[in-house]
N, C-alpha and C positions, 0 to 999 in steps of 0.2 A: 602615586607613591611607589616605588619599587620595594620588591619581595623583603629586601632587607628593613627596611621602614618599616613594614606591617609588620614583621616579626619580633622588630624591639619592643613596637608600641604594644605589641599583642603579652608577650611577656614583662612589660612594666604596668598594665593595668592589673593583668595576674597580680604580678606580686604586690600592687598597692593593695589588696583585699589578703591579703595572706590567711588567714582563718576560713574564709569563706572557698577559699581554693582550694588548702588544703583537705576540709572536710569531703569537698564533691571529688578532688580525687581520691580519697580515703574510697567512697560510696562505688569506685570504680577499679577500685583494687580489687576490695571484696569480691565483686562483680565478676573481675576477672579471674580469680585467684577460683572463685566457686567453678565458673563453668571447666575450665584449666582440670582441677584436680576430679572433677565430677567423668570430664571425658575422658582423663586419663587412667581413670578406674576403668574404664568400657575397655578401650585398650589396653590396658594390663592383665585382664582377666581373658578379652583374644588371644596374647598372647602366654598366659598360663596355660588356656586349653591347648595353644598350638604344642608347646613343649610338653605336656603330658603326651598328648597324642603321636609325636614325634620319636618317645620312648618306646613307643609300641611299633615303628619302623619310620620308611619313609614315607611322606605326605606325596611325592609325586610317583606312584609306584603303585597299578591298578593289577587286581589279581583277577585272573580271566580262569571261568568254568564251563565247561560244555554247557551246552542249552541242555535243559530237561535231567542237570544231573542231579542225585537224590543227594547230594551235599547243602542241596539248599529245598529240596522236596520229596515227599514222601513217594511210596510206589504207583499210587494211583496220579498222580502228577506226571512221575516221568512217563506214563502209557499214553495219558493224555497229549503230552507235548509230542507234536511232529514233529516240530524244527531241532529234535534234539541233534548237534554235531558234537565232533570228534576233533581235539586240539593234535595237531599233529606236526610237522616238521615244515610241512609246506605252510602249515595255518600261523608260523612261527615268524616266516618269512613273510606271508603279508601283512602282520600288523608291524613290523620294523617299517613296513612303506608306507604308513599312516603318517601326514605331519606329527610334524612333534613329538613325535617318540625316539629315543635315544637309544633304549637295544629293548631285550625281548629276550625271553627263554621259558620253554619249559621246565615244568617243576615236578619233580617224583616225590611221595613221600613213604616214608618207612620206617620202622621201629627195630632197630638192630644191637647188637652188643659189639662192644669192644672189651682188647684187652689189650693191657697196657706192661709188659714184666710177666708179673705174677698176681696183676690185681682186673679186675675184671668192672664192666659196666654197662648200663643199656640206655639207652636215646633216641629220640626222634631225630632221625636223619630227612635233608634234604637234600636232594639232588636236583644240582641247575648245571647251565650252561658254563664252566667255569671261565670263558671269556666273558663272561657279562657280569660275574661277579662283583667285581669293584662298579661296573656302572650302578647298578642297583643300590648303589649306597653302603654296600658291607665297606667295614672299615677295619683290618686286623689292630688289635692291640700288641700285640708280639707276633714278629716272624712276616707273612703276607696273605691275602688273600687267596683264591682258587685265581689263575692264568691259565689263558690257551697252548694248548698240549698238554696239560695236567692230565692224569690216567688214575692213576691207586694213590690219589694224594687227599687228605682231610683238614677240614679247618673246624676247634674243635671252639663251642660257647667256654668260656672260662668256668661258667657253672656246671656243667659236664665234667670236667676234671675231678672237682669237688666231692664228685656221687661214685666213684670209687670204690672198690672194696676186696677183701678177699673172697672168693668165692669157699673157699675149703671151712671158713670158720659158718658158725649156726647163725642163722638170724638175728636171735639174740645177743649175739656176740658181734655182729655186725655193727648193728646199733648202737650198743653200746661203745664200741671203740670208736676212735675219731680218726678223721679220714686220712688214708694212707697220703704221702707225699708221692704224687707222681710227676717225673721230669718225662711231661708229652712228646718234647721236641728227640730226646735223646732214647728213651725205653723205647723197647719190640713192639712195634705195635702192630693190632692186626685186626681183622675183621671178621665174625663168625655171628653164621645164625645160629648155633647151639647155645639154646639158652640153660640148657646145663654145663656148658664147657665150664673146664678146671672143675667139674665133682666126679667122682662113680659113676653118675650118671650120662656121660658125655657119652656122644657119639661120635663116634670112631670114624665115622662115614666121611661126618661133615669137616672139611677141612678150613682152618681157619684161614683167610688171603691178606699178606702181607701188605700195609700200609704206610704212608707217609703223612704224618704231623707236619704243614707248611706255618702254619698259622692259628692264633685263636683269637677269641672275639672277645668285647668287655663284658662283666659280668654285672647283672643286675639288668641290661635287656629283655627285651622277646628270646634276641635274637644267640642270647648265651646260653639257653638249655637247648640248641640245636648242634648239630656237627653236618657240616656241608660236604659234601663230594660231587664231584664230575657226575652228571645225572644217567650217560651213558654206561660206568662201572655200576652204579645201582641199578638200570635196568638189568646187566645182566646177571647182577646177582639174585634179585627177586625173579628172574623168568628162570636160572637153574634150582631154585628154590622151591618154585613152583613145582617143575617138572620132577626134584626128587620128592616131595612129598604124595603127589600122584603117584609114584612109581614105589612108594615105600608103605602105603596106606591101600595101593591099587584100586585106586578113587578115579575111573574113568573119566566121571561127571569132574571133576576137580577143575578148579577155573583157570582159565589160561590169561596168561598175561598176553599183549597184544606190543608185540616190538613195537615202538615207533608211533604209539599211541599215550597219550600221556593226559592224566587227570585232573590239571591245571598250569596256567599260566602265566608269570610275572614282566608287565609292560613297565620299563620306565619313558614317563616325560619328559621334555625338557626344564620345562617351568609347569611350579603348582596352578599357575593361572588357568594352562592349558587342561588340565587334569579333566575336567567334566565335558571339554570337546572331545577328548578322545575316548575316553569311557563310552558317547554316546556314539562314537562312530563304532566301538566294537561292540554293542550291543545291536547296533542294526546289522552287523555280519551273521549274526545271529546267537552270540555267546552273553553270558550271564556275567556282569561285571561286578565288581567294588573298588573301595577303597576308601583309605583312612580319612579321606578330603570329605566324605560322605557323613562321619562320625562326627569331624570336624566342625561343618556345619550343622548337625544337630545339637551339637553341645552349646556353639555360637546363638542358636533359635532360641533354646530355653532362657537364657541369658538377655534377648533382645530387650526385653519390656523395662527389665529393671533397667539395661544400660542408655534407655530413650526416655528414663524419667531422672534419671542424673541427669540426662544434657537438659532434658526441663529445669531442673530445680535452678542449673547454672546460669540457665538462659535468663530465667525471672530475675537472676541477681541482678544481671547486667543490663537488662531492660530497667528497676528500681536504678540502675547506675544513672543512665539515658534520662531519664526523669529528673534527676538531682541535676544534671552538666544545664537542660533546659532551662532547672528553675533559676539557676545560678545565672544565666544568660538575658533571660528577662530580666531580671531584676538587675542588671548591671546594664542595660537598655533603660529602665527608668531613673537608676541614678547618674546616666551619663547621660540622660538627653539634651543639656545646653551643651557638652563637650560633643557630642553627635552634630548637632545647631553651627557651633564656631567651625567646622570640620569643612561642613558644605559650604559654609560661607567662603572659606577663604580659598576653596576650589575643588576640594577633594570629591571626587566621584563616587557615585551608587555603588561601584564593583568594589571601590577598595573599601571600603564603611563596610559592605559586604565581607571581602576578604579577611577585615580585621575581626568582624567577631567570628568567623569558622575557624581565623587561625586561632585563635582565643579558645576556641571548646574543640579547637584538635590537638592543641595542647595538654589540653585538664586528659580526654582520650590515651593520649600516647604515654603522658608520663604515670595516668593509673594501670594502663596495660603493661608500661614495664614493670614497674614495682608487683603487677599482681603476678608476673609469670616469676618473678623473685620468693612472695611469698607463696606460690604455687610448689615451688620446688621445695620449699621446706616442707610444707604439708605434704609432700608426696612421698619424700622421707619418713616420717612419722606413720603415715597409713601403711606403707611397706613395712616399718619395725611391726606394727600392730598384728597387720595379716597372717606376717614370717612367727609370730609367736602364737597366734592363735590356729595356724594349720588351715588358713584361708585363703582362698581363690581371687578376692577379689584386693588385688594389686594392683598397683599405680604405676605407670609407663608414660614417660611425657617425653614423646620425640621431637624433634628439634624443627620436623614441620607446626607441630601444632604451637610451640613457642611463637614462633613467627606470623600465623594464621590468628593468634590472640590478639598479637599487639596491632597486627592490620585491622581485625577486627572492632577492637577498641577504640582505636583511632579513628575508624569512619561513623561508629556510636557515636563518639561525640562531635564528628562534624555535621553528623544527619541529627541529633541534636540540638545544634546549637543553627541548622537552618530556618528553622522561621523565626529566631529570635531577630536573627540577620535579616531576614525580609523584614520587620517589622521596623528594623533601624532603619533602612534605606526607603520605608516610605515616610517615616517622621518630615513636618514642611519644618525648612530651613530655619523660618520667622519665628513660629511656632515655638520650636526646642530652643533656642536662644533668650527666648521669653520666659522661659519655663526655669523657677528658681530653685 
């Protein structure tokens, strides 16, 4: 018989049982529809944690600290460690020659005031490489990021703007009023460590350094309660910084900044795959690493158990599926056994008797796999309205591999299924099943 033969005969015996077919693809829907929407909870919830965690920066983007520095251990640590090093200009340039990494810069940190007209404000500032800006994933919302050759230019968090105020009115008065409207791009702006500038109390000494608003950032990040600058105009405002407070205090012991040395480091990857090879290749250089890929998977671990007893539950469905297409298959083996009988007699071969009943329970397979990734997607609607109104994590995500990974799957359930029903037809004796009423 050719392909086309077995697959009419295979779909006209289907449909002489119609009840009986339809139930066991019914049992195969289910089947599929459970494990579908069970796996796609695991994956919806990977991907909630990714995009939380993604708010908080970039996943491929490893922050490097000296060995033995007290940002991650106490004093009697850093004495213990000898391999404590020193992140430095040259140490900048050899992790840019690490595969897979896409730029590199040191990072300063500092708490500084700005002012903006006549309104005044204070923030964590960072200082990086300004041509590595955009690689590292900064994205401006208005205006653009820090570029090479940039000098006295800022890109400020949108929520910085926000935090504003006059300085001449009281605290209370502060508070109470709502935040000044500032046009960043256009108003004087400028940069001063006087953290009394604009009162009586200012000093005279400290002169504010004229700045440049390029860009700002979205608000509601990390990365909007920061203001970025060229990391080189921040060294050397914290190293005259230093030197006038030593000279205005006459604090000999006073600690000296170190040009050219710098407190940490930000690597980007090329891809998040790569992320924990190169983490580990900068930790053997000798430096203290992280990064969000680390959180990432821990968030993913707490999560494993529950999302490996979903694909249980779904699996059992569809095994209970496999069981139905079986029962369905023998039993259509004892009420066809004289048509099994006429079959061999008139010449039909063991392969095709064979072929006809796999194609027969790859059918029931195929057509409950598709209907089950149909009722899959409904249900995966439903659990998303659920979750989105309950303030829930665990989300439904059914990407267009696992659709396709279903219905293969399905369809080999019931042909691995429906194979020993098939042996069992192909050894039926010819005489026998024709006798058989």
């Amino acid at each position: 018989m050719s392909i086309s033969d077995v697959i009419k005969m295979a779909l006209r015996n289907l449909w002489k049982r119609k009840l009986r077919t339809f139930l066991t693809i019914l049992g195969v829907i289910i089947g599929t529809a459970s494990i579908v929407v069970m796996v796609s909870i695991g994956i919806g919830m990977n991907e909630s944690f990714q995009k939380q965690v993604e708010e908080w920066g970039s996943l491929q983007v490893i922050n490097v600290y000296a060995a033995g520095s007290d940002r991650y251990y106490g004093e009697e640590e850093v004495q213990k460690d000898k391999k404590a090093t020193e992140i430095t200009t040259s140490t900048i340039e050899e992790f840019k020659k690490i595969p897979y990494v896409e730029a590199a810069t040191p990072v300063m940190n500092e708490y500084i005031c700005f002012v903006a007209g006549k309104y005044l404000t204070d923030a964590s500032v960072q200082g990086i490489d300004p041509a590595s800006m955009e690689a590292m994933g900064y994205k401006a919302e208005e205006g653009r990021v820090l570029q090479e050759g940039d000098s006295k230019t800022l890109v400020f968090g949108a929520d910085v703007i926000n935090n504003f105020y006059n300085p001449k009115l009281s605290w209370r008065m502060r508070y109470d009023s709502p935040s000044p409207e500032v046009d960043i791009f256009n108003d004087k702006v400028m940069i001063t460590t006087d953290w009394n500038y604009g009162t009586r109390d200012a000093d005279k000494a400290l002169k504010p350094i004229k700045a440049e608003v390029v860009g700002t950032l979205r608000s509601g990040g990390s990365d909007g309660y920061f203001v970025f600058m060229p990391i080189k105009e921040l060294e050397k405002i914290k190293i005259e910084q230093a030197e006038y407070e030593a000279k205005k205090y006459k604090d000999r012991n006073a600690q000296k900044i170190k040009k050219g040395v710098y407190e940490n480091a930000m690597v980007k990857v090329d891809n998040m795959n790569h992320v924990k090879e190169v983490q580990e290749t900068i930790k053997d250089m000798g430096f203290r690493a992280s990064s969000l890929t680390d959180q990432l998977e821990t968030m993913k671990e707490t999560t494993k158990m529950l999302r490996m007893m979903l694909g249980a539950i779904g699996a059992i469905s569809l095994i209970v599926a496999a069981i139905g297409i079986t029962n369905t298959m023998v039993m259509a083996i004892y009420e066809r056994t004289r048509e099994i009988g006429v079959m061999k007699v008139i010449g039909a071969s063991l392969s095709d008797i064979k072929k006809l009943f796999l194609t027969e329970a790859a059918f029931i397979g195929f057509a409950g796999g598709l209907a089950g990734i149909l009722v899959s997607l409904g249900a995966s609607k439903i659990v998303n309205i659920f979750a989105i109104r309950t303030n829930s994590n665990m989300l439904s995500s059914i990407p267009v591999w696992l659709c396709g990974a279903s219905l293969v799957f399905a369809t080999l359930i019931g042909i691995a299924a429906g194979y020993l029903p098939a042996k069992r037809a192909m050894k039926l004796s010819a005489l026998s099943a024709i006798k058989t009423e």
